[in-house]
C-alpha positions in Angstrom: 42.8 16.6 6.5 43.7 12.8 6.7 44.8 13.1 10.1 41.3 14.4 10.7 40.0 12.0 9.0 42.0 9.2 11.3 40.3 11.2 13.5 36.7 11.3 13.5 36.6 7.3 12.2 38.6 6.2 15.9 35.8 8.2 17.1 33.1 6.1 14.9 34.9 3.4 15.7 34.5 4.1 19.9 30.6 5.1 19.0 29.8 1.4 17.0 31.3 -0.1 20.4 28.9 2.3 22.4 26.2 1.1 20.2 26.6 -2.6 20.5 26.5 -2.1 24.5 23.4 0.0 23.9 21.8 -2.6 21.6 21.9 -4.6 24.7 20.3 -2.1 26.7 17.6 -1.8 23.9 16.7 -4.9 24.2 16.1 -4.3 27.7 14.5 -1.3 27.5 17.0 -0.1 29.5 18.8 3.0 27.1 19.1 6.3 28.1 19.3 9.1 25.4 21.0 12.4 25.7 18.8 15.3 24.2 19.8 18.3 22.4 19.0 20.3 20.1 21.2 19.8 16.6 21.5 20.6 13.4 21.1 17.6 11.0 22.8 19.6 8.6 25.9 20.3 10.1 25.9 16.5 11.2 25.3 15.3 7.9 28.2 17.5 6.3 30.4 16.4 8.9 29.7 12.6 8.1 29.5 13.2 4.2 33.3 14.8 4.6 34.6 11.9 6.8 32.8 9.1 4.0 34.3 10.8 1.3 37.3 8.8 0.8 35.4 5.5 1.3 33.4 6.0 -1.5 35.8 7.4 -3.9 38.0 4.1 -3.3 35.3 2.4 -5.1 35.1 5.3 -7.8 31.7 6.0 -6.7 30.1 9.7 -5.6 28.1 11.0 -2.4 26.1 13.8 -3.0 24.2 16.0 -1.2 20.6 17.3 -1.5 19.5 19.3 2.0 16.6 21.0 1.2 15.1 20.7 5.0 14.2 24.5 5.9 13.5 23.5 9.1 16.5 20.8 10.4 17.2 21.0 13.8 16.1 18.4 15.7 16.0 17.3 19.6 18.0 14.1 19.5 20.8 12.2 20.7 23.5 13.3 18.5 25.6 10.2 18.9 22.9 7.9 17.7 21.5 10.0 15.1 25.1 10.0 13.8 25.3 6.6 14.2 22.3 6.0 12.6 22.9 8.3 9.2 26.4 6.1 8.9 24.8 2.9 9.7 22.4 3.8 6.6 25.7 5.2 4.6 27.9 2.1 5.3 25.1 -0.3 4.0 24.3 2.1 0.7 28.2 1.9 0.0 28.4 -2.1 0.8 25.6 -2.9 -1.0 26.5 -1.3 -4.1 29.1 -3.3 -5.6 30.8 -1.0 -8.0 30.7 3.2 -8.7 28.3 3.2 -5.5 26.2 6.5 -6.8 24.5 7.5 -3.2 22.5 10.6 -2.4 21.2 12.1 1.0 18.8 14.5 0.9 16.6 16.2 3.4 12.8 17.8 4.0 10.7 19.0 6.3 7.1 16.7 6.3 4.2 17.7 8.9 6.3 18.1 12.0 9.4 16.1 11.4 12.7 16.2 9.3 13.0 13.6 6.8 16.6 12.3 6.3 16.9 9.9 3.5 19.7 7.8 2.1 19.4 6.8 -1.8 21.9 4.3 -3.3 21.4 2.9 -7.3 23.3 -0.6 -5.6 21.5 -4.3 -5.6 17.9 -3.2 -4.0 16.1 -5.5 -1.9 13.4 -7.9 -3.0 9.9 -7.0 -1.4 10.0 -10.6 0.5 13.4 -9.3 2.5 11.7 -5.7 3.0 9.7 -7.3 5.5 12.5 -9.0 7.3 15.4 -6.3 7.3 14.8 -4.9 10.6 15.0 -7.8 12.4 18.0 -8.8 14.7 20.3 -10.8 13.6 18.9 -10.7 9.7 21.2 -10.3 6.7 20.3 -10.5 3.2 22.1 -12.7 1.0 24.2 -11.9 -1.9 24.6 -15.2 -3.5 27.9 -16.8 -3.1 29.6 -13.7 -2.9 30.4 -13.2 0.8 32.3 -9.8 0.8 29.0 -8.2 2.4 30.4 -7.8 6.2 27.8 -7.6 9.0 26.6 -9.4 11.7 22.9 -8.2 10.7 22.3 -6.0 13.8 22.5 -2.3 12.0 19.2 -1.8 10.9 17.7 -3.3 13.9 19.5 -0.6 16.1 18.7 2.2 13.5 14.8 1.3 13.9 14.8 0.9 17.8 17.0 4.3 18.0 14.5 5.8 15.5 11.2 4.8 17.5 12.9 5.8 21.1 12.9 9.3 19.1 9.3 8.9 18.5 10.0 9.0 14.6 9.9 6.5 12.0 11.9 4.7 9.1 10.7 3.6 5.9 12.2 1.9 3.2 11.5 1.8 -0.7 13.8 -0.8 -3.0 13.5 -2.4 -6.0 15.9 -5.5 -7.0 18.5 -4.2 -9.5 17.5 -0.5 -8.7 18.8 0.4 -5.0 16.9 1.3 -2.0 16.4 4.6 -0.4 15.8 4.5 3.3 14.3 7.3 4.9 14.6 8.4 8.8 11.9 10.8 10.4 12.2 12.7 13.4 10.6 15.4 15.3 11.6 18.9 15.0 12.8 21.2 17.4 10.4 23.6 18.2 12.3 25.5 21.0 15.3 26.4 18.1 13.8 26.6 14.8 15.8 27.8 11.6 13.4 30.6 9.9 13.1 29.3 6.0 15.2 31.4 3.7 
């Protein structure tokens, strides 16, 4: 299981380097996404399992609400992956001890909602506005064991808009945030509701 582990995070590890070269292409509007259909599902099991340890070193939990009856999507499965563990690193970071994070999923109009819920250090209304910009990075006071170079949300907004779908984000100082990605369904593969 660890070697696994090892695994998929020299994989993650490959994909963040793929991601800073495509942040450059971004900016350029210059990227080139590789549709398919995939199960958001599966993908977010798979991340969840890999994350596990992460958050247990901090004695925290990661759970798991997929309620989606409709979660396949057409998307680029490296950036969507990308994007969910961009969203689970900063829910872990930013909750400073027992991180208690949830993702859930639903199915709104036409699109799959993935959200990512963490009770950490929430995010004052005045650095809502600023969070998806390049290069921006929130302070924590004196403490500087926040790593980042402020470019994660920035790529999870672009990669969400080239996937014509949206993010939104809902925080309250103290509280946590809860970020939530939308993307279009799959129509040619759709799981039937149970």
């Amino acid at each position: 299981k660890y070697a696994g582990i090892i695994y998929d995070e020299n994989i993650r590890l490959k994909n963040q380097v793929e991601h800073v070269l495509q942040l450059a292409l971004l900016d350029r509007g210059m990227y080139n996404l590789i549709y398919k259909s995939i199960d958001l599902h599966q993908l977010i099991h798979k991340i969840a399992d890999s994350y596990q340890l992460l958050i247990k070193e901090k004695n925290g939990s990661l759970k798991l609400h997929l309620t989606a009856a409709n979660h396949l999507s057409y998307a680029d499965e490296m950036h969507v992956e990308n994007i969910i563990t961009n969203l689970l690193d900063n829910a872990n970071k930013y909750s400073p001890v027992n991180p208690d994070i949830t993702i859930s999923t639903f199915n709104r109009n036409d699109h799959i909602v993935v959200a990512v819920e963490d009770r950490g250090i929430g995010i004052s209304k005045e650095n809502q506005k600023r969070v998806f910009r390049k290069m921006f990075r929130i302070h924590t006071g004196n403490v500087h064991d926040v790593k980042g170079f402020g470019l994660g949300l920035y790529y999870v907004k672009r990669l969400i808009e080239a996937h014509n779908g949206n993010i939104n984000l809902h925080s309250e100082p103290g509280k946590g945030s809860r970020f939530e990605i939308s993307l279009p369904l799959d129509y040619l593969n759709q799981v039937s509701p149970k």
